[in-house]
N, C-alpha and C positions, 0 to 999 in steps of 0.2 A: 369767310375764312380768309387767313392771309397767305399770302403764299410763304413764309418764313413756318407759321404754324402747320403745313401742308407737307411743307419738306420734312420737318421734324419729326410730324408722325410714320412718314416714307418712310425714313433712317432705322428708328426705333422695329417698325412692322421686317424690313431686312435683317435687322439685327435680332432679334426675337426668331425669324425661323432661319438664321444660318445655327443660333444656337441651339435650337432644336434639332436641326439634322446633326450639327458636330454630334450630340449626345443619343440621338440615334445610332449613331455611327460606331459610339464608343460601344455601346449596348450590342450593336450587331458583331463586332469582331471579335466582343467578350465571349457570344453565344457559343460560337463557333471556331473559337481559339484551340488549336489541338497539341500545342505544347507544353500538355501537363504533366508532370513525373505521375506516372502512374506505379510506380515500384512502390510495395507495401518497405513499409522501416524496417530494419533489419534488427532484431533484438538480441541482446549481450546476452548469451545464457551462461556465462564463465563463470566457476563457481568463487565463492567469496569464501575468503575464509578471516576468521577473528580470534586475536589471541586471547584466551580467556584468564591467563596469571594472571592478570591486573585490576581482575573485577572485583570486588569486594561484596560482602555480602549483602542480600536485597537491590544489590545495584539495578538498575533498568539502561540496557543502551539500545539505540537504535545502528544501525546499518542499513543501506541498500544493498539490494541485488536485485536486478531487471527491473528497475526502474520504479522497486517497490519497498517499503519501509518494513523492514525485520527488525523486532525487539527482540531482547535476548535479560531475562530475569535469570540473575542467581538467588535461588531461594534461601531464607537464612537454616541456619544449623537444624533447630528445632522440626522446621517444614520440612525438611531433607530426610533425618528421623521416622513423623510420622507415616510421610512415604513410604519408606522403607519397610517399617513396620505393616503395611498395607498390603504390600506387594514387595515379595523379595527381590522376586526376579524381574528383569525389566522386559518390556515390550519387543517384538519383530521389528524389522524396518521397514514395516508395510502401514500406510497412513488408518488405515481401518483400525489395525489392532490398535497402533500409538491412540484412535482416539476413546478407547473402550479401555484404555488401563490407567489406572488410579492415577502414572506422574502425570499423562499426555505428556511423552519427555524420553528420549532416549534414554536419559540420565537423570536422576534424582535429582541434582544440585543445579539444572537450570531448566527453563522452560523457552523455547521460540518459538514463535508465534509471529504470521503478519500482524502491522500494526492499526488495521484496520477491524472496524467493529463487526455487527451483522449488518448494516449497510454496506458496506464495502466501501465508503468513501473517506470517511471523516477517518482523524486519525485518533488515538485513544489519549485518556487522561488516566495517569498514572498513583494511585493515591494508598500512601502506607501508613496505616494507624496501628500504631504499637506494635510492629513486626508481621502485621496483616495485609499484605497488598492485594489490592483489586485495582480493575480497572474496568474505565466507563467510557462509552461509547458516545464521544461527543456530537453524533446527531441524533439518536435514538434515546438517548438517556438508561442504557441496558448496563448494569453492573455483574463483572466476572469476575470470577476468583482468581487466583495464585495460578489454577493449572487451566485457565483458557476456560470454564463452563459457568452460564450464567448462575447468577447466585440465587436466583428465585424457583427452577428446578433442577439444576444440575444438571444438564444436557450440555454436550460440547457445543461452546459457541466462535471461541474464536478459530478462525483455521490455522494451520502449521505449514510453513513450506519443509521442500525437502533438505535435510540435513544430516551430519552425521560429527560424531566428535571425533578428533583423529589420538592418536598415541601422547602427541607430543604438546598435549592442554590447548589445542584449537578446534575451533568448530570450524566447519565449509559446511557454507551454504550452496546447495545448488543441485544437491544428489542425495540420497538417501546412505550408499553404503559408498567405500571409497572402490575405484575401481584396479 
């Protein structure tokens, strides 16, 4: 062997474990690094509120509040009606009753609902055939009706956050009754 060849492997053999301890080294300060925020995030629970004169009928919108997707359906004339006729009186503001009475709805004339399916991830697809709206659960393939319960036995499926409609044609999200 030459001595030029000899050297070279020298160089290379140095160089190969300085950079093996550098990346040891990275690895060991990682291990034992102790200046990590350990404070949990702090969540917006303020309520939202949305003006509802501008919605028109069958509209669908979304909103957030706490970091989560709230639809809001006004149902048209007819669906409002047959509600009505269903159940005069409307439900408590207690999530139990709201999900045992015919509107699931404080109010006849909308429905809200997270915009999330029975997964809880995926967000929904919105679909209105001839004044019929349901909506579909884009990772499950589950279809709901107008008032949140799937259409295949009627069982409430989508959930409701807490809400309440105020005097003055707005909804707040965030609480059930106002305080």
């Amino acid at each position: 062997m030459s001595d030029k060849r000899l050297l070279y492997r020298v160089i290379l053999k140095v160089l190969a474990m300085v950079g093996i301890i550098a990346l040891l080294l990275v690895f060991f300060n990682a291990t034992f690094y102790s200046n990590i925020e350990t404070e949990e995030a702090v969540v917006d629970t303020d309520d939202v509120s949305v003006d509802l004169s501008q919605l028109f009928s069958e509209a669908n919108t979304i909103v957030r509040w706490n970091n989560k997707r709230i639809g809001l359906l006004k149902r048209s004339d007819t669906e409002q009606l047959a509600l009505i006729r269903q159940a005069s009186k409307g439900p408590q503001a207690v999530l139990e009753e709201i999900n045992e009475h015919p509107w699931r709805s404080l109010d006849p004339r909308y429905f809200v609902y997270f915009d999330t399916g029975d997964s809880g991830h995926c967000p929904l697809y919105v679909q209105n055939n001839d004044g019929e709206v349901s909506f579909k659960d884009t990772c499950t393939a589950n279809w709901f009706d107008s008032k949140g319960r799937f259409i295949s036995d009627r069982k409430p499926g989508l959930k409701i956050p807490p809400h309440h409609f105020s005097a003055d044609d707005q909804l707040v999200i965030g609480r059930w009754l106002a305080e």
